[in-house]
N, C-alpha and C positions, 0 to 999 in steps of 0.2 A: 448382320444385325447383332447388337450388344449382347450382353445375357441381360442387362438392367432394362433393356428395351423390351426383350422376350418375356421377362419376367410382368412388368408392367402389364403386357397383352393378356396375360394369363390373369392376374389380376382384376381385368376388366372382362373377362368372358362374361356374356350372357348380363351386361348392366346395362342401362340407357344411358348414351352419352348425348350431353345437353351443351350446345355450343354456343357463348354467351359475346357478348360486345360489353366490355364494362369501360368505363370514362370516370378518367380524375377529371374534377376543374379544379382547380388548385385557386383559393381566395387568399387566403392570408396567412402567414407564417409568423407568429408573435414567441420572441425568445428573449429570456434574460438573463445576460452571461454574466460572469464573477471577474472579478478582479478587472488590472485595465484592458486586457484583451477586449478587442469590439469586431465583429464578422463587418467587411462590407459586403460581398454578394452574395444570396443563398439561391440556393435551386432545389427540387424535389425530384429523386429516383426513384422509382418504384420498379421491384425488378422480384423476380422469381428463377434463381437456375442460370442461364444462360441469356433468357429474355428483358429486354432493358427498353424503359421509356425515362427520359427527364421533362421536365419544363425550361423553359429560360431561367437565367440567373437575374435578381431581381434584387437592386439594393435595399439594405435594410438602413432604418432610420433610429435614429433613438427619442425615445419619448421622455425617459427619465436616464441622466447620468448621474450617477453616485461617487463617479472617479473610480477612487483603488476599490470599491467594496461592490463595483462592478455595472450594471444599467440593464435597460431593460427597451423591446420597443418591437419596432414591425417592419417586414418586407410582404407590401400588397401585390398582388397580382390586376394592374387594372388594364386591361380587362381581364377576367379573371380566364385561366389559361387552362388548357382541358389537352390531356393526353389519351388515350386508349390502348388498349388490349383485348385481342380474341382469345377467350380462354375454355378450356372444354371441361365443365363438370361431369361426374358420375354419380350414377344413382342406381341402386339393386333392385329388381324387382319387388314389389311390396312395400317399399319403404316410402316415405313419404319427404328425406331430408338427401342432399346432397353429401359426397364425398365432400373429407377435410379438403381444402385448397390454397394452404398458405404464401401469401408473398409481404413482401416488405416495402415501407417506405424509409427511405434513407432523406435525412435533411444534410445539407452540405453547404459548407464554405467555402468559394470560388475566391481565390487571392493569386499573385503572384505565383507564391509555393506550391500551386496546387490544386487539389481537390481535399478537403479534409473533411469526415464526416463527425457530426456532429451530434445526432441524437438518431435512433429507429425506431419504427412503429410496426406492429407485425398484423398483419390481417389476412384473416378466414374470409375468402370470396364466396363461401359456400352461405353465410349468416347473411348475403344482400341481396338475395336471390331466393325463388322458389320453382318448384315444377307447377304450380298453381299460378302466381302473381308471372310473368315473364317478362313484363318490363316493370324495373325498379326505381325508384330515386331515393337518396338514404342524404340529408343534410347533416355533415360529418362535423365536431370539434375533438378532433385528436391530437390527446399528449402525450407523445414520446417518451424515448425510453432514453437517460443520458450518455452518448456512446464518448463525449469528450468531458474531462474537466474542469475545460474554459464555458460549459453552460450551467445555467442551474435546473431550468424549466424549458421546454420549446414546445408548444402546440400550435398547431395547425388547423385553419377551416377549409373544411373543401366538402362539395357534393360528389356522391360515388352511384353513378349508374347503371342498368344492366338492360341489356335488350338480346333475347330468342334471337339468334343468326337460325339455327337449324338441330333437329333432332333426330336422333337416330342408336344404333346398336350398337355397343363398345367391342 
């Protein structure tokens, strides 16, 4: 065993760990990039550490071209595309809110070259959840953070939900 593993264990002595099911559906992806560069396919990673889910790659349209001063538009998910994750929160005795629990959404453009990311979003799975409420549904519009810059703006709609797998002692 690691010592980052051991350490962890030590860490959660004596907490209640809460085992959740959370699901992206991934609706829409609306981004408006600079100059002539234009993304054709984008797709959504959502990953924490070593655990990774994508969606499909899904072409994006443009609703307004500006030319050199850049455009603007959307790639839909229709039907709208839903991934998942078992994720384990912690909770101390007496307390009433979940451990932090950050992961990340990464937006990307899928082309010839590559994979290249484009903007991130960071999120607390601990805020869509409760030890009270156990199943959640949170209708999401998230705007990114610019990780390229061939974008100007990118947000995202999607539903984020949680459902009680099992409970127990950390």
């Amino acid at each position: 065993m690691s010592a980052q593993k051991a350490f962890a264990g030590v860490r959660r002595l004596g907490k209640e760990a809460y085992q959740f099911q959370f699901t992206s559906e991934f609706e829409y992806i609306a981004l408006e990039c600079k100059g002539t560069w234009r993304p054709t396919l984008l797709k959504v990673v959502w990953f924490r550490n070593h655990r990774k889910v994508e969606s499909i790659p899904v072409k994006w349209v443009t609703s307004e071209d500006r030319g050199p001063n850049g455009a603007s538009g959307k790639a839909k998910f229709k039907p709208s595309f839903s991934v998942g994750l078992v994720v384990t929160l912690y909770k101390g005795k007496g307390r009433d809110r979940f451990e932090e629990k950050e992961y990340k959404y990464y937006v990307q453009d899928q082309s010839e070259k590559g994979n290249k990311v484009l903007a991130s979003f960071t999120i607390d799975l601990k805020e869509y959840t409760s030890p009270l409420d156990m199943n959640a549904r949170d209708a999401l519009e998230m705007t990114f953070h610019n990780e390229s810059h061939k974008v100007d703006r990118v947000v995202m709609g999607m539903t984020l939900s949680s459902q009680l797998l099992k409970r127990g002692k950390g």
